[in-house]
C-alpha positions as CSV (number, residue, x, y, z in Angstrom):
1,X,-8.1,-18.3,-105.1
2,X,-9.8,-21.3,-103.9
3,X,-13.1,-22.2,-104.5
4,X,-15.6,-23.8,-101.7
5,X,-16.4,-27.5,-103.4
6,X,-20.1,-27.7,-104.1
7,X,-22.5,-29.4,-101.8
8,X,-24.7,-32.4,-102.1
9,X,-28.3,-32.6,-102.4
10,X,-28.0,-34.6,-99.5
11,X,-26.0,-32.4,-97.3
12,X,-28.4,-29.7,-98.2
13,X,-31.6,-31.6,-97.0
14,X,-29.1,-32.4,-94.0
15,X,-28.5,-28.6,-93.0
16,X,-32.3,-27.3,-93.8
17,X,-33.5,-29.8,-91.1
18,X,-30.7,-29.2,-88.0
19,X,-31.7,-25.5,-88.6
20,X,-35.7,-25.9,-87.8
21,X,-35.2,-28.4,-85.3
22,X,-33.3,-25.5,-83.2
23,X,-36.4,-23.4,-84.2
24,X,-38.7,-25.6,-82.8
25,X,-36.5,-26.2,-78.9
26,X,-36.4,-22.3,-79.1
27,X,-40.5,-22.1,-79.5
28,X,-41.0,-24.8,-76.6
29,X,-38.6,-22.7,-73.9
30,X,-40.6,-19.5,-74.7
31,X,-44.2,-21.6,-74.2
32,X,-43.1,-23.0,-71.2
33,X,-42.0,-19.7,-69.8
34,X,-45.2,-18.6,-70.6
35,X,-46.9,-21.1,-69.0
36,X,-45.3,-20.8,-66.0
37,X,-45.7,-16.9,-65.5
38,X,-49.5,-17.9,-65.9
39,X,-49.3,-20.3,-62.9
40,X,-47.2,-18.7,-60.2
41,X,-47.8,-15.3,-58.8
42,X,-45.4,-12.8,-59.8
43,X,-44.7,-12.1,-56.0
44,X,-42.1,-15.1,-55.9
45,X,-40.5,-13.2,-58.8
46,X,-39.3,-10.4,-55.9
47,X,-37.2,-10.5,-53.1
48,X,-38.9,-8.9,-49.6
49,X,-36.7,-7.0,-47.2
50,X,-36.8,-7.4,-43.6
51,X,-35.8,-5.3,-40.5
52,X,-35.2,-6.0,-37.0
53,X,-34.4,-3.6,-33.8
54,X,-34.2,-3.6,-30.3
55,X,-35.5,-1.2,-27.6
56,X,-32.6,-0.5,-26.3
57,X,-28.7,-1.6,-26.4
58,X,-28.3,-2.8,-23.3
59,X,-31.0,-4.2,-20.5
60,X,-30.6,-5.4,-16.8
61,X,-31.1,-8.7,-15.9
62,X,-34.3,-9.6,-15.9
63,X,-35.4,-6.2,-17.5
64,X,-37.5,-7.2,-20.8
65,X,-36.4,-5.6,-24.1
66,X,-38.7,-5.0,-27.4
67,X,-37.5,-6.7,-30.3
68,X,-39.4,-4.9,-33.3
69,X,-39.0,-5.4,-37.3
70,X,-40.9,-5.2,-40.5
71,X,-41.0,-6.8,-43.6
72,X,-41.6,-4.7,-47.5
73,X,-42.1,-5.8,-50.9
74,X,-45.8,-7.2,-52.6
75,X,-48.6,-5.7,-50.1
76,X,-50.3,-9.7,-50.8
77,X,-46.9,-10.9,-48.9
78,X,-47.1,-8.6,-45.6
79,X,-49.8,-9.9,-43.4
80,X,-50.2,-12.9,-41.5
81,X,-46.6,-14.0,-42.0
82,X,-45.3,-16.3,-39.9
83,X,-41.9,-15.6,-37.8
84,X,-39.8,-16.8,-36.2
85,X,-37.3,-15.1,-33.3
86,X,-34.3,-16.6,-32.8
87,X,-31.5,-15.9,-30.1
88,X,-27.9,-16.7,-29.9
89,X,-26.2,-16.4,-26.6
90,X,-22.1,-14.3,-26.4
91,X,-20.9,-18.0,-25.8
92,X,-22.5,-19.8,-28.3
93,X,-22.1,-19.7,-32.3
94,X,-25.9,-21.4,-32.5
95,X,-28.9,-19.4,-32.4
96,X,-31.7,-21.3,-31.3
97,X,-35.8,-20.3,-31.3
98,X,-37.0,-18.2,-28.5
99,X,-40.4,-17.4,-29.9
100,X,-43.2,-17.9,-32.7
101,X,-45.6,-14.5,-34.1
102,X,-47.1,-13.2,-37.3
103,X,-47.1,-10.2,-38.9
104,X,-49.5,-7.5,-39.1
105,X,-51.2,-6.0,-41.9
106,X,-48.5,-3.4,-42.5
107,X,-45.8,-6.3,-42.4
108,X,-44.8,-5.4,-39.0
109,X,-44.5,-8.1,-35.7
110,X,-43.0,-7.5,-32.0
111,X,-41.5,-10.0,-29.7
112,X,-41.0,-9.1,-25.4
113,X,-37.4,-11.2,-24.7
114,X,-36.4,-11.7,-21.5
115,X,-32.6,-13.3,-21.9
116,X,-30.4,-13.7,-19.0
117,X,-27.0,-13.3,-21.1
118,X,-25.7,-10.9,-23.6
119,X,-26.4,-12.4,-27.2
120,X,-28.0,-11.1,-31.0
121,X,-31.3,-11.7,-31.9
122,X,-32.1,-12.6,-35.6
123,X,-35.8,-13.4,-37.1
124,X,-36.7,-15.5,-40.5
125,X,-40.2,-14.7,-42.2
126,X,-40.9,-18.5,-43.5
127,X,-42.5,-19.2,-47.1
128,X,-45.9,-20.0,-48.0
129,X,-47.6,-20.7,-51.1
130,X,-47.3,-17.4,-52.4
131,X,-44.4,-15.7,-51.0
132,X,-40.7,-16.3,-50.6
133,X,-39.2,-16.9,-47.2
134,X,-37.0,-13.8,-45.8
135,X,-34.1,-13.5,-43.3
136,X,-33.3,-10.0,-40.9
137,X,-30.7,-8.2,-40.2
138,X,-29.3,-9.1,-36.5
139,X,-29.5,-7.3,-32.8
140,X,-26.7,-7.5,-30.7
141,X,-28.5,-6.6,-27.1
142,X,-26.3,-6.6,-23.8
143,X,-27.6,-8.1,-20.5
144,X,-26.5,-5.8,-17.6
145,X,-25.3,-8.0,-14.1
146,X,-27.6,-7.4,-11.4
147,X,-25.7,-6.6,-8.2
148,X,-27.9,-6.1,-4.6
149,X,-26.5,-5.5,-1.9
150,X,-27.6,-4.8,1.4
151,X,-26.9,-3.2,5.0
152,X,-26.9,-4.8,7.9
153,X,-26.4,-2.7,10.9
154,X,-28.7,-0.1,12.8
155,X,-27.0,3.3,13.9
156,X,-22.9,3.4,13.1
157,X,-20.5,5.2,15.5
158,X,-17.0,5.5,14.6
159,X,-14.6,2.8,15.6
160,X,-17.2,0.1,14.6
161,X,-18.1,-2.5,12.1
162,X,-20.9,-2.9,9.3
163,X,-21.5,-5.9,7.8
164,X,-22.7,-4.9,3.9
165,X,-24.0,-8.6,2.0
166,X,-24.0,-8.6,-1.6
167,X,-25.1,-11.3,-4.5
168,X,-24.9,-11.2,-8.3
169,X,-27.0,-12.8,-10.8
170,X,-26.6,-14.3,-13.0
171,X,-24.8,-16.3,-10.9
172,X,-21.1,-16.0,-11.0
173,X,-19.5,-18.1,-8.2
174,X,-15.4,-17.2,-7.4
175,X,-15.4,-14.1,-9.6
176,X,-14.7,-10.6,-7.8
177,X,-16.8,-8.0,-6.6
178,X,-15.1,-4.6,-5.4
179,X,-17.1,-3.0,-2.5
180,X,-16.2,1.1,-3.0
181,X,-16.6,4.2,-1.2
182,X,-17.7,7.4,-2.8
183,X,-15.0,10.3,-1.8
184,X,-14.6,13.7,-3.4
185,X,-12.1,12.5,-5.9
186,X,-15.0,9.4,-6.9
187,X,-15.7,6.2,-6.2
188,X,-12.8,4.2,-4.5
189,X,-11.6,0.8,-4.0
190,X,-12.1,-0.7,-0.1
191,X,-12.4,-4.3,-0.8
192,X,-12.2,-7.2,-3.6
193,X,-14.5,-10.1,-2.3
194,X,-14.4,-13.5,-4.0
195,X,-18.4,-14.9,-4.2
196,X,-19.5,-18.1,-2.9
197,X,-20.7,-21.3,-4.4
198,X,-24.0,-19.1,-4.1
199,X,-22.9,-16.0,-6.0
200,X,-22.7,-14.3,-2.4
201,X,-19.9,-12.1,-0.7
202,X,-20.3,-10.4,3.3
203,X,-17.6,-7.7,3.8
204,X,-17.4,-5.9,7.1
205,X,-15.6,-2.4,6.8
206,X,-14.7,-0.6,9.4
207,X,-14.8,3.3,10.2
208,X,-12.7,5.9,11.9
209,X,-13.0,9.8,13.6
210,X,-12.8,11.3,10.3
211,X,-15.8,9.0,8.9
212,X,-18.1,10.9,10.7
213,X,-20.9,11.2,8.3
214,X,-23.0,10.3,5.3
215,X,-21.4,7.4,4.3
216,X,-21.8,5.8,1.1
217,X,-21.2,2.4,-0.6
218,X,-21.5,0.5,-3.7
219,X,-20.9,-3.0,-4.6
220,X,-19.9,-3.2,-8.4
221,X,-19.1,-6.7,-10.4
222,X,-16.8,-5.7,-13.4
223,X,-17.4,-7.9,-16.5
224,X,-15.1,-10.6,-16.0
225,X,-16.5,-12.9,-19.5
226,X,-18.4,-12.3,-22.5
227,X,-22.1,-13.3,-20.7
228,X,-23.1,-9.6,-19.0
229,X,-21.7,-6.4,-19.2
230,X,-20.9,-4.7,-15.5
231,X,-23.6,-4.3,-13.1
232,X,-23.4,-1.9,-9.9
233,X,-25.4,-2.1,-6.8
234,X,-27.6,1.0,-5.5
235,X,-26.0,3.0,-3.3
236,X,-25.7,2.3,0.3
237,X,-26.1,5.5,2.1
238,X,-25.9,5.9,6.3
239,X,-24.8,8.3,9.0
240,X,-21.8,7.2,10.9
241,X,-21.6,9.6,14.6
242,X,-18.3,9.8,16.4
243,X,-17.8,7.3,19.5
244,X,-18.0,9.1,23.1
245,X,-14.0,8.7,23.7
246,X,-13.5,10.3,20.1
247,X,-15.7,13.4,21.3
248,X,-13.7,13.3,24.7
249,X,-10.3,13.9,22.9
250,X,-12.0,16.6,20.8
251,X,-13.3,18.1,23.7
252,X,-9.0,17.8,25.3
253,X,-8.0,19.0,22.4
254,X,-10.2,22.2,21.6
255,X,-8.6,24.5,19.4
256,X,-4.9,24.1,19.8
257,X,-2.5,22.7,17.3
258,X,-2.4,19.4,18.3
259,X,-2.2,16.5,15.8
260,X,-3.5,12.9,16.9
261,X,-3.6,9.7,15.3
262,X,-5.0,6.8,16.7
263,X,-4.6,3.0,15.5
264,X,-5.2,-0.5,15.9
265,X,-4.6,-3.2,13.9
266,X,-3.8,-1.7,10.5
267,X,-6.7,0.3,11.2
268,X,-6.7,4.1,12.1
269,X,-9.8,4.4,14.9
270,X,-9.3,8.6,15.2
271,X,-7.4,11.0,13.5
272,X,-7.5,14.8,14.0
273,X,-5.0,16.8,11.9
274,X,-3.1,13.8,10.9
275,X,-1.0,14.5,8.4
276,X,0.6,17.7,9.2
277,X,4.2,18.1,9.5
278,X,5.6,18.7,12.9
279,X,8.2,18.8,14.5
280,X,9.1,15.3,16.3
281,X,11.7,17.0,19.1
282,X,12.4,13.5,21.0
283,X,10.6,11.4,19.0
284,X,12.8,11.0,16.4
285,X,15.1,8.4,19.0
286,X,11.9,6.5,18.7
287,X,12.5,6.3,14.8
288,X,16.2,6.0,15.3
289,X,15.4,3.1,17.3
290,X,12.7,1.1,15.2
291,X,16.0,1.3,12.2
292,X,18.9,0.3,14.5
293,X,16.6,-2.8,15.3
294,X,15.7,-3.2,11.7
295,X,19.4,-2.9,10.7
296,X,21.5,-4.3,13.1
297,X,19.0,-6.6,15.4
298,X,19.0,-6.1,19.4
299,X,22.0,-8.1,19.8
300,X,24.3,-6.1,17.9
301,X,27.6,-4.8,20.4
302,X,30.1,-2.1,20.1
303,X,33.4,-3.1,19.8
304,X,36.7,-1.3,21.3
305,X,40.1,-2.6,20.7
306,X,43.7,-1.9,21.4
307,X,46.0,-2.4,18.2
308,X,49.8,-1.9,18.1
309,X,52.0,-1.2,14.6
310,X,54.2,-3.1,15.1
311,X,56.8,-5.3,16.8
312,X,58.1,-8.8,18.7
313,X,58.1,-10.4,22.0
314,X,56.5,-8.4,24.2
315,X,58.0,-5.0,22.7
316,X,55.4,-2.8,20.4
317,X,56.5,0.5,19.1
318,X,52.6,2.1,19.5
319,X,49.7,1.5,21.0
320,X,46.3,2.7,19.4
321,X,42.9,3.0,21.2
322,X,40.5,2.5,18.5
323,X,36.9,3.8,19.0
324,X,33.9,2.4,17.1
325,X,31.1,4.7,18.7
326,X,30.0,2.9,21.9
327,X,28.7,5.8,24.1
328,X,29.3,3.8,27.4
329,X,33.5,4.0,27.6
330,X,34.2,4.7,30.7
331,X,37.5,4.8,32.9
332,X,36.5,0.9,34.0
333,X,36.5,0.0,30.5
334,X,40.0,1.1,29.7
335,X,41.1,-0.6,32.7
336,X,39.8,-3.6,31.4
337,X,41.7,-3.4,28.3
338,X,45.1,-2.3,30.2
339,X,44.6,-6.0,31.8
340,X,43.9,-7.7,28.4
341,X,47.2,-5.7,27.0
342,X,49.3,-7.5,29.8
343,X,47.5,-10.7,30.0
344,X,48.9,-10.8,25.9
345,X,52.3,-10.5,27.0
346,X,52.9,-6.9,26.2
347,X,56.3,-5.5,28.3
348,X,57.1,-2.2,27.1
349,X,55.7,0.0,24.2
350,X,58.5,1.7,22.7
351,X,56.7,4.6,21.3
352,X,53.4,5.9,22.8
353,X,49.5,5.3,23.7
354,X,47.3,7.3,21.4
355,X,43.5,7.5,20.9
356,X,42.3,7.4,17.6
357,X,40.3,10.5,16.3
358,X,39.0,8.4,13.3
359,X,36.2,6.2,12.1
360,X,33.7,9.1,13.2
361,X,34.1,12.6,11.8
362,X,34.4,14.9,14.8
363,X,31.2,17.0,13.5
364,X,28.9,18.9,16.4
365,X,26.0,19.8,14.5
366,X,22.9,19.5,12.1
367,X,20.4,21.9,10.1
368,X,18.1,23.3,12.4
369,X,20.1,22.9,15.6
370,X,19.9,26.1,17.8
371,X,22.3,28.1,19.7
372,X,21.7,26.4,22.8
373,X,21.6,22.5,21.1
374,X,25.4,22.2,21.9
375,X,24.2,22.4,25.6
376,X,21.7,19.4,25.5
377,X,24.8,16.6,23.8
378,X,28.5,16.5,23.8
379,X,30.8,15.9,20.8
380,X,29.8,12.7,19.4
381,X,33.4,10.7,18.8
382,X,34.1,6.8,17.8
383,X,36.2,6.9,20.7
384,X,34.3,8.2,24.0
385,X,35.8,8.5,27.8
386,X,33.1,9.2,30.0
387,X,30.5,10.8,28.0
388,X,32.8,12.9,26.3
389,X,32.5,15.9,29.0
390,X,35.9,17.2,28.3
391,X,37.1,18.3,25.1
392,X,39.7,15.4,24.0
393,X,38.0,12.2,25.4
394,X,40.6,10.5,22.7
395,X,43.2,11.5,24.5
396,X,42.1,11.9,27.9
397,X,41.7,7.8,27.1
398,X,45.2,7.5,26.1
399,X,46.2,9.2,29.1
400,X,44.0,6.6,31.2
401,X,45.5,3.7,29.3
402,X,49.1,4.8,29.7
403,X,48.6,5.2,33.4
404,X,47.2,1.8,33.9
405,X,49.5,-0.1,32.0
406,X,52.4,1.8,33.9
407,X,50.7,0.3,36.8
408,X,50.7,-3.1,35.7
409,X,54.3,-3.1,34.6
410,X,54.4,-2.2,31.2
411,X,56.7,0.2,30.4
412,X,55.7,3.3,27.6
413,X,58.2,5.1,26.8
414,X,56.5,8.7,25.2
415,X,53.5,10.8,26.3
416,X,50.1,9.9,25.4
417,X,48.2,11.5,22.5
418,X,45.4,11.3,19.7
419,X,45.3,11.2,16.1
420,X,44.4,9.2,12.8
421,X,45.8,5.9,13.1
422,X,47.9,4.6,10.0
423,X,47.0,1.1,8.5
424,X,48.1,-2.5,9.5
425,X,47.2,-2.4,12.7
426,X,47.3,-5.8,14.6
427,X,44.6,-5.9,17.7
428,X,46.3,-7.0,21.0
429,X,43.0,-6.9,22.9
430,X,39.1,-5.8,22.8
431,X,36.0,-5.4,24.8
432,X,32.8,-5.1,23.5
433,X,29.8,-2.6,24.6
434,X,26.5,-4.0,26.0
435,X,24.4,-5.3,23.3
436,X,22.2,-3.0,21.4
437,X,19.0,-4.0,23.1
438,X,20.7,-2.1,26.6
439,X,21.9,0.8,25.0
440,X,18.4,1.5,23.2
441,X,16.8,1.2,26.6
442,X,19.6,3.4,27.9
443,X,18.7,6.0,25.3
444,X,15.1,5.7,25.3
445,X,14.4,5.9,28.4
446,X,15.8,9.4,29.9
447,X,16.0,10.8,26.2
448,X,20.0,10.5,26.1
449,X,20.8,12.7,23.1
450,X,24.5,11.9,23.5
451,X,23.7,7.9,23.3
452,X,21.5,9.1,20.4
453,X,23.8,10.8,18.5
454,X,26.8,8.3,18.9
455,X,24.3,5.4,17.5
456,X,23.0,7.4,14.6
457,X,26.8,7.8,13.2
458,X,27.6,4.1,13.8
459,X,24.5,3.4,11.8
460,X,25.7,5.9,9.4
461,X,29.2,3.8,8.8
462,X,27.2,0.3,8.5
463,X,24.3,1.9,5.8
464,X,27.1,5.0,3.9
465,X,30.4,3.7,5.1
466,X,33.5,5.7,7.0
467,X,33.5,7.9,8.5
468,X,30.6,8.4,10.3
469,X,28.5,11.5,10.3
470,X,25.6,13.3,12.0
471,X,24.0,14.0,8.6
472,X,25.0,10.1,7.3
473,X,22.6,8.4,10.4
474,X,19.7,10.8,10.0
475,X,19.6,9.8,6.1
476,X,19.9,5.9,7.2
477,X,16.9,6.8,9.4
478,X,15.3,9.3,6.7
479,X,15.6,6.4,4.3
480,X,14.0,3.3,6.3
481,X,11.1,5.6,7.2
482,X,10.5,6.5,3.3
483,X,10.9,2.8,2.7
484,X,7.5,2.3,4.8
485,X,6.0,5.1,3.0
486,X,6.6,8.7,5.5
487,X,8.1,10.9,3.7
488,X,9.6,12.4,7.1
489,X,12.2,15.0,6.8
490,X,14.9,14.0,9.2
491,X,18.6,16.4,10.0
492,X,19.7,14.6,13.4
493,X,19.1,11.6,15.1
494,X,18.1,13.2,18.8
495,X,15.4,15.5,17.8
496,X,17.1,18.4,18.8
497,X,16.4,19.9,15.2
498,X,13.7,22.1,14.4
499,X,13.9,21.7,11.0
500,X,12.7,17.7,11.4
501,X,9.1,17.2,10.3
502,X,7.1,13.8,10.9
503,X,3.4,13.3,11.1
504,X,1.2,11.7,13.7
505,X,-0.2,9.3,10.9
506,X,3.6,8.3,9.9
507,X,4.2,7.3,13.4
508,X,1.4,5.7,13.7
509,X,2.3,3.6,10.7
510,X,5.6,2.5,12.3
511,X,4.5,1.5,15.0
512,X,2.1,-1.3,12.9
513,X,5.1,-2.1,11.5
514,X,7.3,-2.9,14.6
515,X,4.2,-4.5,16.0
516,X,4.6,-6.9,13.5
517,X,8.7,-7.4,13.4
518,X,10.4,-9.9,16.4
519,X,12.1,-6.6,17.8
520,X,8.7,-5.0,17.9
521,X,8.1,-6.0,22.2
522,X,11.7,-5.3,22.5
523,X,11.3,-2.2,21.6
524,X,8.1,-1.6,23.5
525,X,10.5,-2.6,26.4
526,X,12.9,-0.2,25.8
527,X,10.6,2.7,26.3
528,X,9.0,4.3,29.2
529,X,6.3,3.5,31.2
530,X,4.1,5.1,33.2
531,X,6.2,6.9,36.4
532,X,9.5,5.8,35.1
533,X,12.4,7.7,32.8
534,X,11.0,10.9,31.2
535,X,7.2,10.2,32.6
536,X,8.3,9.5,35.9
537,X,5.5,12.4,37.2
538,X,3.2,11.1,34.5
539,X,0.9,8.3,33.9
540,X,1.3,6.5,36.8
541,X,-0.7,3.2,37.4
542,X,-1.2,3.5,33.2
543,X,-0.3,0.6,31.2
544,X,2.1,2.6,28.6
545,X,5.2,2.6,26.7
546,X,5.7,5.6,24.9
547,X,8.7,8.6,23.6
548,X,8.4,12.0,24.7
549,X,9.9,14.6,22.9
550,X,10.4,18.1,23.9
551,X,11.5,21.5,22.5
552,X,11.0,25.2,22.8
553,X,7.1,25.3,22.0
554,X,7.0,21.8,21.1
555,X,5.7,18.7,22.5
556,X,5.7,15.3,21.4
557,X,4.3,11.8,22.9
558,X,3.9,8.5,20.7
559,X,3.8,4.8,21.6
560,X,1.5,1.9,22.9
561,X,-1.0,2.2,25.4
562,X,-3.6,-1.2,26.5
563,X,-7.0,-0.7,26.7
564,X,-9.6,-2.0,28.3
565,X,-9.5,-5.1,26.3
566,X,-6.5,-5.8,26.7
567,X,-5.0,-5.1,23.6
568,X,-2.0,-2.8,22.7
569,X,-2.9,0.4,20.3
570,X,-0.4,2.8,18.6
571,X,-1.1,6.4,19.2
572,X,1.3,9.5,18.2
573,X,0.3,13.2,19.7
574,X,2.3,15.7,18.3
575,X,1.7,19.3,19.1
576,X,3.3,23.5,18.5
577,X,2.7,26.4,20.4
578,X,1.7,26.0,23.6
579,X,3.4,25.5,27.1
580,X,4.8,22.2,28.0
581,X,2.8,21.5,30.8
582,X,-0.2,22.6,28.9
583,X,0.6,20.1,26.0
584,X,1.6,17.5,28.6
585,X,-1.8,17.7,30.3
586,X,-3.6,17.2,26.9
587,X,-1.6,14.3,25.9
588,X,-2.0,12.5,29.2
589,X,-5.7,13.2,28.8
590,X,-6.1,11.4,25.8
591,X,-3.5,8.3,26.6
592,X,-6.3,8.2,30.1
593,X,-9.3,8.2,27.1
594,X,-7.2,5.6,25.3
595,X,-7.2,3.3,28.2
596,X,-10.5,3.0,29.9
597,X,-12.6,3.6,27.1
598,X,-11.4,2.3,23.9
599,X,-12.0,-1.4,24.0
């Protein structure tokens, strides 16, 4: 094993005195701690802890809020303390002094803060002499928008204006205010208003027959940035009284079924059993009539041509009369197309002259059509001879045609007839039908069902394709009304069904729409005035263009009327169980009211 070597004398004496001078360092540290625990307070030696609260979460603008705290620790370190409130705004990461205090004896100290944002408050108790410096928790406290608004009318009748001004402050210049309504479902949009330069907004709403009232109103800014939380107005609250001409159609109307709406402008002014489905008898041609436009434009024409299948110079072996639903084909037309057929060099037609029987399915009814509905239109077929008032207008045509061309020298060898036409046809001649914008007047005018009927399957093969149906027009029409938000039920495109349900507000509707579209005044052309077509014993001396529509029980008037000022408004009365000349009386009352009063 080895041994340690021995040490010096010298290293001895070496070691002895490094071991007391760490003896002596270790003695001064503990003195001088001693010293200076005799010298300072032993408060300094603790840390104090220090509250804050607010009086509430959230405040309106300019609504004061109490921020409170407290400090604990040494009872020597808890009065006269000095503090100091500080305040940082929802945009700002600074927090900046809003106010100077001291505490009380008890360690406690209040501030009243008046802010005009959302922001957190913090305070900081400073050190003195004796006592260490302490920071608080912080306050987050929300600043609510103040919205006013304001009234500015004296007693509101229906079919009038208020002007309602509103402001929010803070200021908040080209953010949105919505001005609501309260309803039974709660409190509903009417208007978004963008504020001015000077945080302001004026909205005018208007009011209708079935705002007759207690009205009320609300302007409401939703937060839109970080600064205040929502603010609503106080609510607006007024009486709106219906208009003498709205009590006059009341008083027309008494207890019957009778729906009425009344409109102008986007705007309904009275409305009385609006929305009830009823049957439309007649005025579904008005509806038929706002699609064709809307589809096919008041220019469109009818075309009906003569196509052979087949031959060379001047020899064909048949002759086809194709029909594509004009209603006016008359024995005039056919002559014209015998000419045409000569005029192209045609000689002799070895085979024969037939009418076609296709394009248009040869259907007769709809859902909802009575026994007697048959009575009121004839067969609607693509090829028509004089309204159709015999059973075979497609051959009674071919017979025509056969017997004209004889005349002018072309020879046809076989008896006229009618069928389905086979393919490859070549056209010889054509003529074409008056353009739409006639044929609507035509229609619209005496209430031609047949003319009806004939357009609604032609718009049936433009919107669903060949053949054309009944059922395929009144789903074209069914389906442009849904697109403007109706929800009609529609099985014809007459009226003659009593299964069709419209409402007075729906018509209404449309007719905004066609006011607005470049067929709209073609279409107010098209209908009836005052003493002419189906009101030739009513209205006269009225400025009106309107539909009838009549059925067993049923009555039905919807259009334009001017009033007093001039301007065109929509109206649609629709009405069930009462006599025609009862339901007449009452609709030609309140188309009178419409006139020299509204306005």
């Amino acid at each position: 094993m080895a041994r340690c070597p021995a040490r010096t004398r010298g290293e001895i004496a070496i070691g002895a005195r490094s071991t007391f001078g760490r003896r002596l360092r270790r003695l001064a540290l503990i003195e001088l701690a001693l010293l200076f625990t005799l010298l300072v307070p032993s408060a300094l030696a603790e840390t104090a802890t220090a509250t804050l609260s607010a009086s509430a979460p959230i405040v309106n603008f300019g609504q004061a809020v109490t921020v409170s705290g407290s400090i604990t620790g040494d009872p020597g370190c808890l009065d006269g303390r000095a503090v100091t409130l500080q305040w940082q705004s929802a945009d700002s990461s600074v927090f900046s002094n809003v106010a100077t205090g001291t505490t009380a004896a008890d360690g406690s100290f209040t501030f009243a803060q008046t802010q005009p944002h959302t922001g957190r408050y913090g305070a900081t108790i400073q050190a003195d002499a004796s006592c260490l410096a302490s920071t608080t928790n912080q306050v987050l406290v929300r600043v609510r928008a103040m919205v006013d608004a304001a009234l500015v009318a004296g007693p509101v009748e229906a079919d009038s204006c208020v002007d309602v001004s509103m402001s929010v402050h803070p200021e908040r210049p080209g953010q949105i205010v919505e001005l609501q309504r309260r309803t039974q479902q709660g409190w509903s949009l009417i208007e978004r208003l963008t504020l001015d330069p000077a945080s302001q907004a004026l909205a005018s709403p208007c009011f209708a027959s079935d705002d007759a009232g207690v009205v009320r109103l609300r302007v409401r800014w939703v937060a839109q940035d970080a600064l205040n939380a929502t603010g609503t107005s106080p609510v607006l609250a007024f009486e709106v009284s219906k208009a003498p001409w709205m009590l006059a159609i009341d008083h027309a109307i008494g207890t019957r079924q009778v729906s009425v709406a009344v409109g102008e402008e986007d705007t309904f002014l009275y409305d009385r059993a609006a929305s009830a489905p009823r049957i439309p008898a007649s005025n579904e041609k008005l509806l038929l009539s706002m699609t064709l436009y809307d589809t096919l434009g008041s220019d469109f024409r009818i075309r009906t041509s003569v196509a052979s299948s087949g031959g060379s110079s001047g020899v064909v072996r048949n002759l086809w009369i194709l029909g594509r639903g004009d209603p006016g084909v008359t024995a005039a037309t056919i002559g014209t197309l015998a000419r045409r057929v000569a005029d192209a060099g045609i000689e002799r037609v070895r085979g024969r002259v037939f009418g076609s029987t296709s394009y248009f399915r040869r259907d007769w009814d709809a859902p909802g059509w009575n026994a007697e509905a048959r009575d009121s239109v004839n067969r609607p077929t693509a090829l028509v001879f004089e309204r159709n008032v015999r059973a075979d207008p497609e051959r009674e045509a071919a017979e025509l045609l056969t017997r004209r061309l004889e005349a002018l020298g072309v020879r046809v060898q076989g008896r006229p007839g009618s069928g389905s036409p086979p393919g490859g046809l070549q056209t010889i001649a054509f003529v074409t039908s008056q353009p739409l914008q006639r044929l609507l007047t035509e229609m619209l005018r005496p209430s031609d069902n047949f003319i009806a009927e004939m357009l609604g399957k032609r718009l049936g093969v433009e919107t669903r394709g060949v053949p054309g149906t009944i059922a395929k027009g009144a789903a074209a029409v069914e389906a442009w009304t849904d697109g403007h938000g109706t929800g009609f039920t529609l099985n014809d495109n007459s009226g003659l069904s009593y299964a069709n349900r419209v409402t007075a507000e729906g018509i209404v509707r449309l007719l905004w729409f066609a006011e607005d579209q470049p067929w709209g005044p073609e279409l107010r052309r098209a209908l009836p005035t005052g003493g002419q077509g189906t009101l030739r014993h009513r209205l006269r001396g009225v400025d009106v263009r309107a539909k009838t529509g009549t059925l067993d029980d049923v009555s039905a008037l919807s259009g334009w009327v001017k009033s007093r000022s001039g301007d065109w408004v929509e109206f649609s009365v629709l009405s069930f169980g009462m006599s025609k000349s009862t339901a007449s009386s009452i609709e030609d009352r309140i188309v009178a009211i419409l006139q020299d009063r509204l306005g």
